[in-house]
N, C-alpha and C positions, 0 to 999 in steps of 0.2 A: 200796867204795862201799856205803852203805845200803842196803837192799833197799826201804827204805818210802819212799827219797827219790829222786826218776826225775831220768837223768840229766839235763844241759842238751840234749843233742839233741834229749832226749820235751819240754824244756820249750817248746821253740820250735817243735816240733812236726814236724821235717825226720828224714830218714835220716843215719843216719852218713857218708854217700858225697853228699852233697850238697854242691851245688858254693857258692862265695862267694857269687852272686847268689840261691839258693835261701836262703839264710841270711839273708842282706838283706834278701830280699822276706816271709820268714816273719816277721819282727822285725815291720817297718813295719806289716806286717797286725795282728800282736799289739799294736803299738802304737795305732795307731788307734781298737782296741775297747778296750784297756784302760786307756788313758791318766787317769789320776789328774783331769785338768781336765776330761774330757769322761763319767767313770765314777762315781760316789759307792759304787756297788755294796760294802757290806761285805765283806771279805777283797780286793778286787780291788788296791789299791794295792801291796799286799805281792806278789801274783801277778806285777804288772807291774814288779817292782822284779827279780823272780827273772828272769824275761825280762831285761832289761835285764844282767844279771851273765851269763845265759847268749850273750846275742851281745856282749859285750867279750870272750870266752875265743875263742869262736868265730869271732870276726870276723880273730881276728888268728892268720895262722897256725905262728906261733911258739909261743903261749899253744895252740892245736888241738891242735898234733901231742904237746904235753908232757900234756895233759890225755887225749887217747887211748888212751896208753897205762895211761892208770889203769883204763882201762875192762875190765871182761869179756867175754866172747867174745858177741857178737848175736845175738837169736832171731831165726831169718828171719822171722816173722809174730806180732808183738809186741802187736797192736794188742787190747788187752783189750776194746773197748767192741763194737766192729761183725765182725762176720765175712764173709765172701762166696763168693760159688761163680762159676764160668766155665763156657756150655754156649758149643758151636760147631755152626754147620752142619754142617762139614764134619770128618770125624777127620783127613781130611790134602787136602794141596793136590797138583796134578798140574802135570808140567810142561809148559806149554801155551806157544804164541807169539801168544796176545790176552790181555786183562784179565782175570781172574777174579772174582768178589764172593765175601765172605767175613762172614758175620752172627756174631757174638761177643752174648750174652744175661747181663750183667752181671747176678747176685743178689744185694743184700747188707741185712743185716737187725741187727737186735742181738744180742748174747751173750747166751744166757738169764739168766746170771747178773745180769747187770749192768742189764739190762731189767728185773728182779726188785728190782734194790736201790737203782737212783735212781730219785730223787723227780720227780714229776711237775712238770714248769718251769709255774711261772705267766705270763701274758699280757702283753707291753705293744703292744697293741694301738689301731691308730685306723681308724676309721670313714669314707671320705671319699666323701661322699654329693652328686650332682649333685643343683643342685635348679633348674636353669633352666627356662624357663616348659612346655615339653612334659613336664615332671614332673608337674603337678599332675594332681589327680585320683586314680584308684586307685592308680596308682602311688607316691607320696608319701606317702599314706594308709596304705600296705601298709609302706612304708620306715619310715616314723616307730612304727608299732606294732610292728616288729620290732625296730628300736633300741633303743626301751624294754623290750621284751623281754630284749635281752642285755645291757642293765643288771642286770636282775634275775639274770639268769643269772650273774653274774659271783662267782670266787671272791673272798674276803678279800684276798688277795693280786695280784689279775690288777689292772690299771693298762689304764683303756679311754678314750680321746679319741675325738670328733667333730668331724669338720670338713667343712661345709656350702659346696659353690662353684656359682658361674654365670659372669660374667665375671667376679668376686672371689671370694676365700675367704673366712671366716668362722669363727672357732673357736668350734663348739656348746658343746661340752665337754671342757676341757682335762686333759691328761694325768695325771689324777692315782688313787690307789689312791679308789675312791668311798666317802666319809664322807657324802654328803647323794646319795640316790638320788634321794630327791625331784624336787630341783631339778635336777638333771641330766633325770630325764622331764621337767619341765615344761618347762625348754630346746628338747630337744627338740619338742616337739609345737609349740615358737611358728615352724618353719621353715617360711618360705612360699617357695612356689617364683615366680621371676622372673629375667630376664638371659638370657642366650646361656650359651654352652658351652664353657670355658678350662681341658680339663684339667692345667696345667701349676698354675695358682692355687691347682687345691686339691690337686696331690701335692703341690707344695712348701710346703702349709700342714700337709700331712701328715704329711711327714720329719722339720718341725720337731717337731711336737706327738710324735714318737717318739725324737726325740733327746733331748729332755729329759729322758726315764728310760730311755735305753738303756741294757741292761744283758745281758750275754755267758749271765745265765742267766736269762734271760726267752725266750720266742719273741718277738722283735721282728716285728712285720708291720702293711703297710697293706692295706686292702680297699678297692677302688676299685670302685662304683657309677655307671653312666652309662647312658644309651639315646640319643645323640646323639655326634655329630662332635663331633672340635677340629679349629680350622683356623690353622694357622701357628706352631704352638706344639711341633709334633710333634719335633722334634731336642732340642728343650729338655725334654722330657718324657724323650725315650729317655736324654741325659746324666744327669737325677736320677737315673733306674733305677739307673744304673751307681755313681753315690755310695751310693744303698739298700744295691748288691749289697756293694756294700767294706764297708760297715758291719754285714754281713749281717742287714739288713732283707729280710723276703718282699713280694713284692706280686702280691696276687691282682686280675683284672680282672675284673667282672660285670658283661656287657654284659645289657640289659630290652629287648626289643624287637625290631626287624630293624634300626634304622636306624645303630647304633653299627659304628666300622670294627675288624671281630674281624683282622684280618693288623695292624694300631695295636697294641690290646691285646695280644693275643698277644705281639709282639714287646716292650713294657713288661715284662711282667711274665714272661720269658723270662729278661732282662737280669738277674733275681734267682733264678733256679730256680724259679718260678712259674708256673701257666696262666691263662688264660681261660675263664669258665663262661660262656653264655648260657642266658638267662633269658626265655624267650618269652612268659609272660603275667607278669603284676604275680602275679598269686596265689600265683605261685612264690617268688616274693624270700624270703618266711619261712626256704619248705623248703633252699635256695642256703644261705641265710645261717647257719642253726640250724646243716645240714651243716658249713658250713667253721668255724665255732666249735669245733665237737665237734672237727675234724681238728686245727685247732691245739692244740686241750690235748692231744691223741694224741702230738705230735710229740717224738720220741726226738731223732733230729738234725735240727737245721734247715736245713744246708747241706752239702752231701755234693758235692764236686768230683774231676775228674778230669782230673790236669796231665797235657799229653801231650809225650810229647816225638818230633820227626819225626823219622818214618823214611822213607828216601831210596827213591823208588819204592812207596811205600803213602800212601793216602790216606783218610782219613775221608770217606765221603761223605755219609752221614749219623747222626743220632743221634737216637732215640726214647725219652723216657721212658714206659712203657708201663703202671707202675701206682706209686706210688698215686694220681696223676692225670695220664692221658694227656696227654702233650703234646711238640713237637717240639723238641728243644734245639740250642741255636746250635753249630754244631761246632768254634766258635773256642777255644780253648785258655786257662785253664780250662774244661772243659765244667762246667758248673752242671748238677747233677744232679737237683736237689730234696729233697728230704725223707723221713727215714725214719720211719714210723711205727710206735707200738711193736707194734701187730698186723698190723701190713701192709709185707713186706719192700718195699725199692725196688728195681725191674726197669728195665733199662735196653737198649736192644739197639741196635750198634752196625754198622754196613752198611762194609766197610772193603772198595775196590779196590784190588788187587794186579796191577802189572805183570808182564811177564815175566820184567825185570831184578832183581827183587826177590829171585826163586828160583834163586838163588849158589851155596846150600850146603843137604846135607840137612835142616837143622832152620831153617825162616825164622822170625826174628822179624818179628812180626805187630804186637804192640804195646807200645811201652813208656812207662808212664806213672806215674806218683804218684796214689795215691786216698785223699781223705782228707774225713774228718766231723767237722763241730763241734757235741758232743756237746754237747744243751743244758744239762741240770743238771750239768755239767762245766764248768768255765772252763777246768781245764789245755788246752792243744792236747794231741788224742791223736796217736798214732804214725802218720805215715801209712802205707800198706800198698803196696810196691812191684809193681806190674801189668807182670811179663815175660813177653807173649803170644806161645807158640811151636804153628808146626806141622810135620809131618813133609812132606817129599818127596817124592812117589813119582809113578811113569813113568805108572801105572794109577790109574784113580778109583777110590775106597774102595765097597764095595758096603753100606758100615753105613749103614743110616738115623739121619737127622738126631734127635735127641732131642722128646721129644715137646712138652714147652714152648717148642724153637726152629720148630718149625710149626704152632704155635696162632698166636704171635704173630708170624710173617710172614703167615701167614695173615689174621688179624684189619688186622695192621697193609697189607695189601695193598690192601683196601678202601678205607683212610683216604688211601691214595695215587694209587687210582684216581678220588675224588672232585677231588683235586689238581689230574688231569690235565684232568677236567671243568671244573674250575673256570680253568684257566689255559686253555681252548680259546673257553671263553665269552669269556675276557676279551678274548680277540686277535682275538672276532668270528665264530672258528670253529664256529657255532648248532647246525651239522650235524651236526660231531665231537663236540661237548659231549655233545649227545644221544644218541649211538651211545654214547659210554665211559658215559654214565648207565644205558643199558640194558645192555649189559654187567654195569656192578655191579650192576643191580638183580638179574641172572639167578644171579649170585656167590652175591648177599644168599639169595636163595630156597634155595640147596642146602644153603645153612648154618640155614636155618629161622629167617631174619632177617624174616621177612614183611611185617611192620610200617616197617619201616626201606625194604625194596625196593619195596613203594609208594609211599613217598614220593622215592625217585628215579624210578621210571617216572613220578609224576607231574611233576617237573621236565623231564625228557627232554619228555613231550609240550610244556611248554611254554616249553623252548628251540626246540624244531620249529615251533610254530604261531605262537607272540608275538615269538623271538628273544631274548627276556629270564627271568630267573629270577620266579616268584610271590615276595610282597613278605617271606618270611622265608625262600626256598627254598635259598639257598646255604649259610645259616647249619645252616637243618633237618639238611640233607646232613653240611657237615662235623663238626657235635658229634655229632651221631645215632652216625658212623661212628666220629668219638672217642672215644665210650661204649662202644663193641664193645670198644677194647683194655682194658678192665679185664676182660674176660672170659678174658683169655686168662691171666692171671695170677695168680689168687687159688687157684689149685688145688692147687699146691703151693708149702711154703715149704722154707728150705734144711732 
């Protein structure tokens, strides 16, 4: 076989020990993004034709097993584009007759090489801007001179739409590489704000305005702007996500204000590897906005997952992406990891219960799953990299301290959980308890020389105690505030 031509396994992007269904669903996926009628993308027809030749050998395993043996011997870790590293809490497990926790701190970054030799993916990016009647004023004011702003901002090549909603959508400015900047500002600046609040109208005017040039080497992404409710619409929002994610579209949600529901967003833009930013004064929107621009031209891979496959007596309980923007990943299987950026590895940490029936044999496996990246200025699928998590045995607890990035970020991320518990005590009415876990974190916050942040939980604590309710930005304050602490925990070292 060539050395310059990757087999059909790397073409579809699966391991050699991948089962029928893994093969099947790698194809579908490659087909959907590449598909001839849905892709114009130069070279892509011919990539999707290669796909196509590789699951007819593949699919049939008559034509598999004659084709295997053409092959050479496998590198166990093949995957040229991303590398990774595994810290654990613990260097080994004990045998115990309760549950144990087990924290697992996934690293994974680019190859210097290859960070060094592709090209920076340009944008196909849209804008999808609330503009119902509690917009106007500074806020609107402040939206519209940053949009024309990242007009300006924009490369030759980057492909930016506008889409304007209240109880309709509105296409400002449709997706195209911008030849009249002009008239795209002065689009712009004609949006008046009027109507209710339907964010369903303007993702789905969104998705369209990005499907029109989707393209496998562009950063596909919408940016979603809101400071109010949607009501009734919320299922139908979270099933787009879910078309976004398959099409590996991002969506980012920038909530303005106190009044927008951050657990809504969150979970939107979750559904693609995505977070939530809040945005507490209008004067901010610029700085939000300018930031995640800059993040998307940063972006190495846009979609980084991790297929898990169950293991009988362990459990994922939960899953944190910790940098390059803090947020809580769904622990359904793919987990959507988010995005690597090319100077900012992606840190993942993973909370896994361990029964007693688990620890059978000296070496338990702990996790075994497929992790894999869709390398933006790459179309081929790269290899994915098989994650077989093992640990040792033993009768006595290991006396090794836990490494020092996996107690930054339990640490960091311990705060973000105890505001959790705050907030889920309020919510069931519990004023007193909220108030107690608040002053708690705030006393957390002070040892760690959080000061500024632990004021502003003692001041919610006093008034879940005195009023019974949160001050009118105080929950949001609490949980991004704490949100923010977990990139502290991870920039210090890279693999």
């Amino acid at each position: 076989m060539s050395a310059s031509k990757p087999d059909l396994y790397s073409v579809l992007g699966v391991l050699r020990d991948a089962t029928q269904e893994e093969i099947k669903r790698a194809y579908l996926d490659a087909a959907q993004r590449l598909h001839p009628d849905k892709n114009v993308a130069a070279g892509e027809t011919e990539l999707f034709l290669d796909i196509q030749q590789a699951y007819e050998v593949l699919s049939n395993p008559k034509r598999r097993s004659q084709y295997d043996l053409t092959l050479p011997a496998e590198v166990a870790d093949k995957n040229q584009f991303i590398r990774h590293k595994v810290l654990y809490s613990r260097s080994s497990l004990v045998q115990l007759k309760e549950d144990q926790l087990l924290y697992v701190l996934l690293e994974i970054e680019p190859t210097q090489k290859q960070s060094a030799s592709l090209p920076t993916p340009p944008l196909n990016l849209c804008l999808v801007l609330d503009r119902s009647t509690s917009m106007q004023g500074e806020k609107m004011d402040t939206l519209k001179a940053t949009a024309v702003q990242l007009i300006r901002n924009l490369r030759p090549q980057d492909v930016l739409s506008i889409v304007a909603f209240s109880d309709r959508a509105e296409v400002i400015v449709p997706a195209a590489i911008s030849l009249d900047k002009r008239k795209q500002e002065s689009s712009v600046q004609m949006i008046q704000p009027s109507g209710g609040t339907e964010i369903f109208q303007g993702l789905e005017a969104g998705l369209k305005e990005v499907r029109r040039t989707l393209d496998p080497s562009r950063v596909n992404h919408i940016i979603l702007l809101t400071d109010g409710n949607t009501y009734g619409d919320e299922q139908a929002c979270l099933k787009l996500a879910e078309q976004a994610a398959a099409l590996n579209v991002g969506i980012t949600g920038m909530g303005i204000g106190h009044e927008w529901n951050d657990i809504f967003l969150d979970a939107i833009a979750g559904r693609t590897g995505g977070s939530s930013v809040y945005i507490s004064q209008p004067r901010d929107i610029e700085r939000f906005l300018i930031e995640k621009f800059k993040a998307l031209t940063s972006i190495y891979a846009d979609e980084v997952t991790l297929e898990l496959r169950e293991l009988e007596h362990i459990r994922l309980n939960f899953a944190f992406r910790i940098q390059p923007e803090g947020s809580q990943v769904e622990s359904k299987s793919p987990l959507r990891l988010g995005p690597i950026l090319r100077d900012t590895p992606l840190h993942v940490l993973l909370e896994l219960i361990l029964s007693p029936d688990a620890l059978t044999s000296n070496t338990v496996p702990v996790l075994d799953g497929l992790l894999k990246a869709s390398i933006t200025s790459n179309p081929i699928p790269s290899s994915p990299i098989r994650l077989r998590l093992t640990r040792d045995l033993h009768q006595d607890p290991s006396a090794d301290a836990p490494p020092t990035q996996i107690l930054k970020a339990l640490s960091r991320l311990t705060l973000y959980r105890m505001q959790e518990r705050a907030q889920a005590a309020a919510k069931d009415g519990q004023f007193d308890v909220a108030a107690r876990q608040l002053q708690n974190l705030a006393t957390h916050l002070l040892s760690q020389g959080e000061n500024s942040v632990a004021k502003t939980a003692l001041l919610e604590a006093q008034s879940l105690e005195n009023m019974q309710t949160w001050s009118e930005s105080g929950s949001k304050d609490i949980k991004y505030k704490t949100r923010a602490l977990l990139l502290g925990s991870g920039k210090e070292k890279k693999l």
